[in-house]
KOLNUBA-875147 format. One record per residue (C-alpha): residue number from 0; residue in three letters; x, y, z. Coordinates in nm, 3 decimals. Example, Ala and Ser with C-alpha at 12.3 -4.5 7.8 and 13.67 -1.06 7.14 Angstrom:
# residues 2
0/ala/1.230/-0.450/0.780
1/ser/1.367/-0.106/0.714
# end
This chain:
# residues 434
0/unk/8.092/5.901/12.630
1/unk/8.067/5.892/12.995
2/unk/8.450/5.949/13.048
3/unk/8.429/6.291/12.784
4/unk/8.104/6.363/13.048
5/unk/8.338/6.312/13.330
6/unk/8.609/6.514/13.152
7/unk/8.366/6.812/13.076
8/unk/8.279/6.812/13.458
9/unk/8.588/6.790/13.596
10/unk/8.700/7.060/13.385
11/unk/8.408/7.289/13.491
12/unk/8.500/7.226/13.840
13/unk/8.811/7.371/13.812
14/unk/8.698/7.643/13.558
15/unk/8.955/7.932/13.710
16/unk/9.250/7.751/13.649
17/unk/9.153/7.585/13.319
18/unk/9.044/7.944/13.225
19/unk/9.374/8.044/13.294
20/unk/9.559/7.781/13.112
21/unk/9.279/7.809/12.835
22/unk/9.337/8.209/12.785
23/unk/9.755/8.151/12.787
24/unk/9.715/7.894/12.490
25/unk/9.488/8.158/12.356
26/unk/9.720/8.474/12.342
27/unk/9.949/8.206/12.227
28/unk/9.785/8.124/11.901
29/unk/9.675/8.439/11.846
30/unk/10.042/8.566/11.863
31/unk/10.138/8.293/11.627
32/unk/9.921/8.361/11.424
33/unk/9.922/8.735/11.431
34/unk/10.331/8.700/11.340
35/unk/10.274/8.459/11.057
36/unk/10.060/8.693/10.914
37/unk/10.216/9.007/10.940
38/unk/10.533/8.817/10.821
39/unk/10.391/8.704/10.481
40/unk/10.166/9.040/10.459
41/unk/10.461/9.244/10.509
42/unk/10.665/9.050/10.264
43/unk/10.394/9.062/10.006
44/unk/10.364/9.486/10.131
45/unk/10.740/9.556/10.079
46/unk/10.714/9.361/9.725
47/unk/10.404/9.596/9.660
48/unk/10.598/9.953/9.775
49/unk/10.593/10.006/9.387
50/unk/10.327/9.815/9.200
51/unk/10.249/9.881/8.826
52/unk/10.565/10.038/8.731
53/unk/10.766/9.778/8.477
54/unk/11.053/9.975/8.467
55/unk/11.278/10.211/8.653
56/unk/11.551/10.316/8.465
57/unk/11.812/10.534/8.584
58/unk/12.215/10.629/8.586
59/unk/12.426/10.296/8.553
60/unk/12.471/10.175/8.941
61/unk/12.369/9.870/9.114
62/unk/11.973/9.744/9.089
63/unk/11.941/9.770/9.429
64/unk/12.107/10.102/9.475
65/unk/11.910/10.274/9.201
66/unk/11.581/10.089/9.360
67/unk/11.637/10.233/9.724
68/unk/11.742/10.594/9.580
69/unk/11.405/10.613/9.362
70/unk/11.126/10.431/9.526
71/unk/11.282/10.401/9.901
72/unk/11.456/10.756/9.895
73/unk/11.752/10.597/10.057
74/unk/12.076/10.658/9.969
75/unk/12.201/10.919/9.668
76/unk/12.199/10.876/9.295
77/unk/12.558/10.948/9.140
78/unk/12.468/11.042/8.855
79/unk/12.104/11.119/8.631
80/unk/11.957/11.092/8.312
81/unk/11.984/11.337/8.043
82/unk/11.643/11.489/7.916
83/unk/11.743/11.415/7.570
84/unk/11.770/11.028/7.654
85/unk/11.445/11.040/7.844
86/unk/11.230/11.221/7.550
87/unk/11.416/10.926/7.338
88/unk/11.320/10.632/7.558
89/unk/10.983/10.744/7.629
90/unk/10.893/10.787/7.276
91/unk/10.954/10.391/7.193
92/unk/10.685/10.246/7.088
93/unk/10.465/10.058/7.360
94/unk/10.537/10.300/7.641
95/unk/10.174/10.360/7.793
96/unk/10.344/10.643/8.069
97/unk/10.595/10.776/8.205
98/unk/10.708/10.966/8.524
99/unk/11.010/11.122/8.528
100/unk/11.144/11.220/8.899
101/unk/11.424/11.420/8.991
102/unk/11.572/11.434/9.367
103/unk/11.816/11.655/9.562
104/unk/11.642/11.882/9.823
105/unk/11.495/11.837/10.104
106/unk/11.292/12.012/10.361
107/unk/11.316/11.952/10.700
108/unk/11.456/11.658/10.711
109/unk/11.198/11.545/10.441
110/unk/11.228/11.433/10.054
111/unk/11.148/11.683/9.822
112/unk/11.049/11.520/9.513
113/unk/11.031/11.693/9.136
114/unk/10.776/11.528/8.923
115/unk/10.491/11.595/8.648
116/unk/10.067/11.528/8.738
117/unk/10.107/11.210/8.563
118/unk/10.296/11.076/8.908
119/unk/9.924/11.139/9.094
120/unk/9.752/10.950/8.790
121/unk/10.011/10.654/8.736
122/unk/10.176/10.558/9.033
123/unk/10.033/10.290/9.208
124/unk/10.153/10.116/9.547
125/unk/10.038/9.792/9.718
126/unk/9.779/9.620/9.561
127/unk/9.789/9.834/9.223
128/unk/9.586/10.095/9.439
129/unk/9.617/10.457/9.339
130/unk/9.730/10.761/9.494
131/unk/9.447/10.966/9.652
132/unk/9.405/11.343/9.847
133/unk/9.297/11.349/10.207
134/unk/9.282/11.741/10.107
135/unk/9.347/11.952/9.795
136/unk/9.440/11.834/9.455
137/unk/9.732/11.780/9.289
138/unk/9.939/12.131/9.169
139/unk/9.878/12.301/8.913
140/unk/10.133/12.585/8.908
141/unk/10.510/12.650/8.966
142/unk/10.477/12.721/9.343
143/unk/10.254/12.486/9.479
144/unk/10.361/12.143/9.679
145/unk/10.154/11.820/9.742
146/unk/10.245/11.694/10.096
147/unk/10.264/11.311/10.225
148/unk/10.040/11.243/10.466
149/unk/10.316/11.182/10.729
150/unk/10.471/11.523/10.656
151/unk/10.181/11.671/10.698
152/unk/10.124/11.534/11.016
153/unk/10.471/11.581/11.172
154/unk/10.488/11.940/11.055
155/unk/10.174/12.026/11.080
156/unk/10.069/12.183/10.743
157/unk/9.807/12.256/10.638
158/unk/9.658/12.395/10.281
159/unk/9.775/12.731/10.173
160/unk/10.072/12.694/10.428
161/unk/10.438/12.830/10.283
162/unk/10.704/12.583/10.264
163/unk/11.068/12.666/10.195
164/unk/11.271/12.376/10.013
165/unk/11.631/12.343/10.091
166/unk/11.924/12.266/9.869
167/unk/12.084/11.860/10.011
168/unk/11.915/11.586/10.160
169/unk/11.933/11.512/10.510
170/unk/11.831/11.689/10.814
171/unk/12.073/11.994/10.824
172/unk/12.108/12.234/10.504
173/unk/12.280/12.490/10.471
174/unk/12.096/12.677/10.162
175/unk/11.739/12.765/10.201
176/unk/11.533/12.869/9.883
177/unk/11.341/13.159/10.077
178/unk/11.350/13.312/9.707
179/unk/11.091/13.044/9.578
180/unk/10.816/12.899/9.818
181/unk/10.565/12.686/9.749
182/unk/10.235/12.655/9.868
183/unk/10.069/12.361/10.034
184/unk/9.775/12.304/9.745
185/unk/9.744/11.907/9.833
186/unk/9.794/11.639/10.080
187/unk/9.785/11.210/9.998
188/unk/9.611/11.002/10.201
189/unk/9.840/10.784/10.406
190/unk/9.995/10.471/10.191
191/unk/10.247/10.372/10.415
192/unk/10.548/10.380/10.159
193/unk/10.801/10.654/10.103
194/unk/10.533/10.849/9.952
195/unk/10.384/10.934/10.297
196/unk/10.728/11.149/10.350
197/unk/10.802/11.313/10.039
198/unk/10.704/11.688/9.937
199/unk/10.611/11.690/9.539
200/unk/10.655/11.961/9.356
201/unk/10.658/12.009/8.963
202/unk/10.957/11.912/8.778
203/unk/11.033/12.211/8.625
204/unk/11.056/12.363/8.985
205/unk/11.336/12.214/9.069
206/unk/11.545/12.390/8.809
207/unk/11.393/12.722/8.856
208/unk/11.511/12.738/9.245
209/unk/11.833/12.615/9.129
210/unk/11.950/12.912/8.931
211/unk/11.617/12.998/8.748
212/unk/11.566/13.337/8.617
213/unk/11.258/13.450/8.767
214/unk/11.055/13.315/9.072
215/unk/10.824/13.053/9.080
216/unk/10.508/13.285/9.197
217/unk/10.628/13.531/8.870
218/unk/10.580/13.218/8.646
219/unk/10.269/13.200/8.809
220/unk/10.156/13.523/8.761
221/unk/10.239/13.495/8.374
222/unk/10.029/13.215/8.327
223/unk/9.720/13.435/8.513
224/unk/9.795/13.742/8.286
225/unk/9.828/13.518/7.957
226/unk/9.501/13.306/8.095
227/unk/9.328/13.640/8.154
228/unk/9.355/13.701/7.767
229/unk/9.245/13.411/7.617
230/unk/8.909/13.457/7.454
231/unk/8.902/13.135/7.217
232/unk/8.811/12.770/7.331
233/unk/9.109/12.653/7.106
234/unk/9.341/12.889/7.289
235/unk/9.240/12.770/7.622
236/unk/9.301/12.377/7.521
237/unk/9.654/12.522/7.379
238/unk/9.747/12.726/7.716
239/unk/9.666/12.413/7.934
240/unk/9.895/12.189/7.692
241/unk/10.167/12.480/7.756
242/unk/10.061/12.477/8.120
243/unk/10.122/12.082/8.135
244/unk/10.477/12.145/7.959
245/unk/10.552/12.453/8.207
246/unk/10.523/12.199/8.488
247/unk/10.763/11.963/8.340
248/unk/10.982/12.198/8.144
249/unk/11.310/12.072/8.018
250/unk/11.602/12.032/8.273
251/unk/11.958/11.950/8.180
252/unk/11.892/11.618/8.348
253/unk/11.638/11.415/8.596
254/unk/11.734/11.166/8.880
255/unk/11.535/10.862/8.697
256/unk/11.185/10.756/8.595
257/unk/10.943/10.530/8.642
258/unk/10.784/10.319/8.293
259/unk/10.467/10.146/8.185
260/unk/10.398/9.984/7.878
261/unk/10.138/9.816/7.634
262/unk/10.249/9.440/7.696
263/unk/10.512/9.265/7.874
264/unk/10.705/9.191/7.566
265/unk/10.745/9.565/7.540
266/unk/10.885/9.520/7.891
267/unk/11.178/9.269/7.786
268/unk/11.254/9.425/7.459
269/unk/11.285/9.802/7.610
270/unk/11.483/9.690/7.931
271/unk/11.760/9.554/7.667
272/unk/11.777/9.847/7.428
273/unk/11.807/10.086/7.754
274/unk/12.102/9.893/7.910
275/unk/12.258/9.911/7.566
276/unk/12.243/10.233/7.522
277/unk/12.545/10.385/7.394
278/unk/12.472/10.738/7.463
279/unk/12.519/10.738/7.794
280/unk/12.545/10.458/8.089
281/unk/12.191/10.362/8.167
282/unk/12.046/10.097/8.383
283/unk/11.688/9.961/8.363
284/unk/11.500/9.771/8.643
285/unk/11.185/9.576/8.698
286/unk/11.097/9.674/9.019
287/unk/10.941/9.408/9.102
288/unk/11.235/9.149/9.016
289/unk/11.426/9.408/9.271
290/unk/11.233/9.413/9.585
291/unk/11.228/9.023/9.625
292/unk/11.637/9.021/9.575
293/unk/11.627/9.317/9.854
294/unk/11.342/9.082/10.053
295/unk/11.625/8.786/10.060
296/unk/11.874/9.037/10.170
297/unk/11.659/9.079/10.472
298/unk/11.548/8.723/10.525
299/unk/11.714/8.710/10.866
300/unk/11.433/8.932/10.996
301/unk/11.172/8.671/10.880
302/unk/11.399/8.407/11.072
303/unk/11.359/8.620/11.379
304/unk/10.996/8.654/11.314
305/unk/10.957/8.231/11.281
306/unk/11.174/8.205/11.630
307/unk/10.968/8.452/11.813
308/unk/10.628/8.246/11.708
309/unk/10.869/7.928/11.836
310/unk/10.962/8.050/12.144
311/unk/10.610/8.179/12.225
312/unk/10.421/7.858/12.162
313/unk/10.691/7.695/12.354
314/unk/10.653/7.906/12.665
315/unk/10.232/7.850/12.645
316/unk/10.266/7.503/12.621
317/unk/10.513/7.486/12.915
318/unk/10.313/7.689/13.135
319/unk/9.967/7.434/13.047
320/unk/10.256/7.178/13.160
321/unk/10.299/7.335/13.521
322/unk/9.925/7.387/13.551
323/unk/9.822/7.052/13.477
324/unk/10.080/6.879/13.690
325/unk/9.990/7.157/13.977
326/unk/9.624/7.043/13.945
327/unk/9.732/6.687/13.954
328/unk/9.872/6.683/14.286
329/unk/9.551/6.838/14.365
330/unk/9.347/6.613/14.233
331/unk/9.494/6.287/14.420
332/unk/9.188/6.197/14.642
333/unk/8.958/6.247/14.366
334/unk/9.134/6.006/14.106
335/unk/9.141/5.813/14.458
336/unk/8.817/5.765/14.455
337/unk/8.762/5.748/14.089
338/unk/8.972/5.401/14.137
339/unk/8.806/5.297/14.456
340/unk/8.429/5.302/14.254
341/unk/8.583/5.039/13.944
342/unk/8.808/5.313/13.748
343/unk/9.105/5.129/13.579
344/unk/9.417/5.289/13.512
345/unk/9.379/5.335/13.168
346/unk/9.093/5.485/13.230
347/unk/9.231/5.797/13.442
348/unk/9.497/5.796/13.218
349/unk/9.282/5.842/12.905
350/unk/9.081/6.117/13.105
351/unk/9.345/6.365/13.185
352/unk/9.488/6.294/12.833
353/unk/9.111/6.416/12.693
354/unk/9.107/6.705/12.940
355/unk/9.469/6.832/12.825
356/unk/9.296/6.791/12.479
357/unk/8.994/6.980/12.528
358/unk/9.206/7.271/12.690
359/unk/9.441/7.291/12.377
360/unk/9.148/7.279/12.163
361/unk/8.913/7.551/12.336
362/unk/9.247/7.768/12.320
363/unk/9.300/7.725/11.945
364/unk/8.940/7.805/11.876
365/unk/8.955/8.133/12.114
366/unk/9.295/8.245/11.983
367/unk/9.201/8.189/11.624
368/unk/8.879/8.416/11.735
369/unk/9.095/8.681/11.923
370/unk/9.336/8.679/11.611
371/unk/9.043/8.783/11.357
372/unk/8.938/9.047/11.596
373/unk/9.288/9.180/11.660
374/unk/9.351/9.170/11.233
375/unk/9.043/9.384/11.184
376/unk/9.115/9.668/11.398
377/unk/9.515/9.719/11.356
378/unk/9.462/9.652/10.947
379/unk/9.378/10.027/10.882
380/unk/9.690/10.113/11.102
381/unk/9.896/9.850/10.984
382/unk/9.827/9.980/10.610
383/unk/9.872/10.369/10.675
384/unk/10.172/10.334/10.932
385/unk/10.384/10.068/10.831
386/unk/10.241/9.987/10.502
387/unk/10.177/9.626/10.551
388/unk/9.842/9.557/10.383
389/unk/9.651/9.263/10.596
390/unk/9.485/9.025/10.410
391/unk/9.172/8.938/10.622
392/unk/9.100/8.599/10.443
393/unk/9.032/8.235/10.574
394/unk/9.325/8.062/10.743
395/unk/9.572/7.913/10.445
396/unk/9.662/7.550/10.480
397/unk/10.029/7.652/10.659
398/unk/9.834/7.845/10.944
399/unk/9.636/7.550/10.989
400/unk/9.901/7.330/11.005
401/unk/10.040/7.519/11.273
402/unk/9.741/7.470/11.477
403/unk/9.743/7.101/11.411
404/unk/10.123/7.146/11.558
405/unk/9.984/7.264/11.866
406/unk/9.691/7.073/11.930
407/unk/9.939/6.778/11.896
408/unk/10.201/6.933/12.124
409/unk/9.947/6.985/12.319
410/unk/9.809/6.635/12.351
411/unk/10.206/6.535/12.416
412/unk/10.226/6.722/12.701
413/unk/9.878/6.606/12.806
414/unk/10.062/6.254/12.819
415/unk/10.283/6.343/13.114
416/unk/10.054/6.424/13.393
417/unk/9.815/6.118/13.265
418/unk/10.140/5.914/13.265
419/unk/10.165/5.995/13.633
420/unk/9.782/5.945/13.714
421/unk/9.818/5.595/13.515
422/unk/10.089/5.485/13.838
423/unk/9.903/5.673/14.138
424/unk/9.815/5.444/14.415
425/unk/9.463/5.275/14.516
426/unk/9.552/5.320/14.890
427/unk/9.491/5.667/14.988
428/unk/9.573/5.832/14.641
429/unk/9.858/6.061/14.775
430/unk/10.147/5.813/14.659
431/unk/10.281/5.693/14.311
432/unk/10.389/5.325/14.287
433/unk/10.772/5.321/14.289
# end
């Protein structure tokens, strides 16, 4: 007891330097932990870019080729999906929903994205968590477009803007569809996934700009003119089935789409038949299955991510090494007279080992403190700019080991200086015993 007194004193008297050494070991931890975090939160995110989708089934290509062209927009698909096989697939029993998507244009550097309203209903990202509107609603009509938050932003559209979609992806095209715009009638929320960049548009859309034979804001004007004559409640339910078909219509063909079913046995059974299929080449992913191959495709970034947290703990625990030893020479006279009132050896030893001990210790608990507090204000960011969703929770069992890493390494390095006040000299305390 008296020597953890004599420890707490000693490190009180030299508060601005322990402070220092204290805060370093802080930032430290919070950095380690901050990384670990981020490392398994972004692994778990980039699983979760597509959650609640069992399938995606497009053209016959590679699984991770078809899963970066469709979720990722990365990359082209060679080939698509005939409408006929779609109606046919979809209408298997134990498909709950379906999205079909279809891909090709691009605005502004931007994905343009052909789709039906069930996309804004069934696709989910992250934790199973739906699409929502910062503004608008989803479209309704022929010419309207539902903006990603991040194309909103960067362009700056707003509702009831004009956007022209281009023919190509890629930031330079070369055929503009000034014939057909569309109308800013909705913009997501931010989800951090592909989603954030993509223009949507209904499906049937993208064939009318691409050859149709009357404008998008013509079809709309039918559909006001036939609405304006409807005098029956039957009639009205009828025109807003016809509506929901108009939207989709029935293209030669669609990039992929994106499945749900009943029950996972539906799943299995389904996946099999499609990559059977004899009419035409098809190829049928679970998305999830997908991302982690992609994930250990990538696993040298998580090695980077485990060598940065190395290197940093290394470099805070080196610098508490220089500080203590500085302090040491310091502190010559006083373990001088420490010795000279009945203080044995072991006894100085033991107290700069405790007061190494209490420093790592006091830095854990203040990094583990700054690390909550930086976690709750960059999670919103984290979630709507790079789509990693923090999980705020209780440190797991490997965090904690890593602070039980440090406190030891810690308690090592204590052992150096208190190696050297263990040898210092009775006489005048400025010596070591050779």
């Amino acid at each position: 007891m008296i020597l953890t007194k004599l420890a707490y004193k000693s490190l009180l008297n030299r508060r601005a330097s322990v402070l220092l050494t204290l805060f370093t070991i802080a930032i430290s931890v919070m950095l380690l932990l901050s990384i670990e975090r981020i490392r398994v939160d972004a692994k778990t995110s980039f699983s979760n870019t597509i959650s609640g989708t069992d399938l995606i089934v497009g053209a016959r290509t590679g699984d991770i080729q078809l899963l970066l062209s469709s979720v990722f927009r990365i990359g082209y698909a060679n080939n698509g999906v005939s409408w006929q096989s779609y109606q046919y697939i979809v209408a298997q029993r134990g498909v709950k929903w379906s999205i079909p998507i279809s891909l090709g244009d691009s605005h502004k550097g931007q994905t343009v994205l052909g789709t039906s309203r069930d996309y804004f209903t069934h696709y989910r990202f992250g934790k199973k968590q739906t699409l929502s509107f910062q503004q608008g609603h989803a479209f309704e009509h022929l010419n309207q477009v539902v903006l990603g938050s991040d194309v909103a932003s960067r362009l700056g559209y707003t509702l009831g803007d004009n956007v022209v979609i281009s023919h190509g992806m890629g930031n330079t095209s070369f055929h503009h569809h000034k014939d057909n715009p569309f109308t800013v009638i909705g913009i997501l929320n931010a989800t951090g996934t592909p989603v954030d960049k993509t223009l949507h548009i209904p499906l049937a859309a993208i064939d009318l700009i691409h050859g149709g034979s009357h404008s998008a804001n013509d079809e709309h004007d039918e559909h006001d003119e036939h609405d304006e004559h409807d005098e029956h409640d039957e009639h009205d339910e009828h025109d807003e089935h016809d509506e929901h078909n108009n939207l989709i219509g029935e293209p030669s063909q669609i990039t992929a789409f994106l499945m749900g079913f009943d029950s996972p046995l539906y799943t299995l059974q389904i996946r099999r038949n499609i990559n059977q299929y004899k009419k035409e080449p098809l190829l049928a992913i679970m998305p999830t299955v997908t991302l982690k191959e992609l994930w250990q495709m990538l696993a040298i970034v998580e090695k980077i991510l485990l060598l940065f947290s190395g290197v940093v703990i290394l470099v805070s625990l080196l610098g508490m090494l220089t500080t203590l030893l500085a302090n040491l020479n310091q502190r010559r006279r006083e373990l001088a007279i420490l010795r000279s009132v009945g203080a044995r050896p072991w006894q100085l030893f033991t107290l700069i080992s405790m007061e190494s001990l209490f420093t790592t210790l006091l830095g854990c608990l203040v990094g583990c403190a700054l690390y909550y507090g930086v976690m709750l204000i960059s999670s919103s960011y984290l979630q709507s700019h790079a789509g990693i969703s923090v999980n705020i929770a209780m440190l797991s069992y490997y965090e904690l080991t890593l602070i039980g890493v440090i406190m030891a390494a810690g308690f090592i390095i204590g052992l150096i200086p208190a190696t050297r006040a263990y040898f210092y000299s009775l006489s005048d305390g400025m010596s070591i015993k050779t």
